[in-house]
C-alpha positions in Angstrom: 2.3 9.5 -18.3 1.4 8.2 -14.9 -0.6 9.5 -11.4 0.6 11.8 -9.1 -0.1 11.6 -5.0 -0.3 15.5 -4.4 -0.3 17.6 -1.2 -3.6 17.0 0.0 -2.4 13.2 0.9 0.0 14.3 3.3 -0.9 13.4 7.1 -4.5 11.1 5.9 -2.6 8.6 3.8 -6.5 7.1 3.4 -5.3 3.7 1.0 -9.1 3.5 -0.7 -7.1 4.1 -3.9 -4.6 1.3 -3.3 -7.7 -1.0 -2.7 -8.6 -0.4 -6.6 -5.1 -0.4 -8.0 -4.5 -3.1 -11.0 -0.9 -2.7 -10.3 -0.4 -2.0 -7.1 1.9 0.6 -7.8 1.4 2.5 -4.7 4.3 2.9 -2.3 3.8 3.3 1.5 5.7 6.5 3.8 5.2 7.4 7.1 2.5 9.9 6.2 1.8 9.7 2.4 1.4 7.7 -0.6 3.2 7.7 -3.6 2.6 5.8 -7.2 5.6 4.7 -8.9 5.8 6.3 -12.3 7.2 3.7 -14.4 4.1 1.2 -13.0 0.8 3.1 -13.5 -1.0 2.1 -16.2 -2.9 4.9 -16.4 -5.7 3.6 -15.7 -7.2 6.4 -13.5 -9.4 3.9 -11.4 -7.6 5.8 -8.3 -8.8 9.3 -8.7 -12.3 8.8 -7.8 -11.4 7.0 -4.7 -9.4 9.4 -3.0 -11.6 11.3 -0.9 -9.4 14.6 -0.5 -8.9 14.4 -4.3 -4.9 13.8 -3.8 -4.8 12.3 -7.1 -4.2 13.7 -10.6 -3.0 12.6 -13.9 0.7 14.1 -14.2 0.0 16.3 -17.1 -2.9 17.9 -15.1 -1.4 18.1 -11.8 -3.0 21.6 -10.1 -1.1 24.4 -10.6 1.2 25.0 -7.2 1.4 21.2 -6.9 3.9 20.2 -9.9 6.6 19.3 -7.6 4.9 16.7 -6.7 5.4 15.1 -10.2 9.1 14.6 -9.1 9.0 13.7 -5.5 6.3 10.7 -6.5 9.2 9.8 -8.9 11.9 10.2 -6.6 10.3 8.6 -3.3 9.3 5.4 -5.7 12.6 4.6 -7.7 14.5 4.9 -4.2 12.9 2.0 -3.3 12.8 3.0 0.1 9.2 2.6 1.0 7.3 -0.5 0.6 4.4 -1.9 -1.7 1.0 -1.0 -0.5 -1.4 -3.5 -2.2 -4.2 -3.5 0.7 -6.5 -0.9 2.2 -5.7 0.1 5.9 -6.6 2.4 7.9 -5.9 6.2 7.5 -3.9 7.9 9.9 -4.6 9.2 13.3 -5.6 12.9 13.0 -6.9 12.2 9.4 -9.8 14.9 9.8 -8.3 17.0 10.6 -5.2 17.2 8.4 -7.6 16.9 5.0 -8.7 20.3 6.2 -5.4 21.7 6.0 -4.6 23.7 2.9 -0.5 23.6 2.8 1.2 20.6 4.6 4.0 19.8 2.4 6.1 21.1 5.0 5.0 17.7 6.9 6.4 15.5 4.2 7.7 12.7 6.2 10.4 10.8 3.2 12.1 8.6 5.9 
């Protein structure tokens, strides 16, 4: 079992979970984060980080957000999207966007 990035991620992308990250299993997109599966320890120092609560364990993923499981494991074992081992800063319009209820729509996989 490993983390999931959910929804609520998309268009912040704040990294104060990356900074805690034993692993650095976090992968970087244009506008969300993803942890690759087969890296996370489990550890769950990441979840109480997140400040728009992006974060779940993958068997507790909230319900409407279980697609999520696979396009975290997808995005990651492309190997498209670089390491993210460092805190930066979120994105421009991040206030905004963690108000936003349903962005997946904005998903940005490039």
């Amino acid at each position: 079992m490993a983390f999931v990035v959910t929804e609520s991620c998309i268009q912040c992308k704040y990294t104060d979970c990356v900074a805690v990250c034993p692993m650095d299993c976090f992968l970087e997109g244009p506008n969300f984060l993803v942890i690759h599966p087969d890296e996370c320890i489990d550890c769950s120092m990441c979840v109480p980080e997140c400040p728009v609560g992006a974060i779940a364990a993958e068997h507790e993923v909230p319900t409407g957000q279980e697609a999520f499981v696979e396009i975290n494991r997808r995005i990651a074992q492309s190997g498209k999207w670089p390491r993210l081992s460092r805190r930066k800063a979120p994105l421009p319009g991040h206030e905004d966007a963690a108000r936003l209820v349903a962005k997946r729509h904005l998903l940005e996989e490039g």
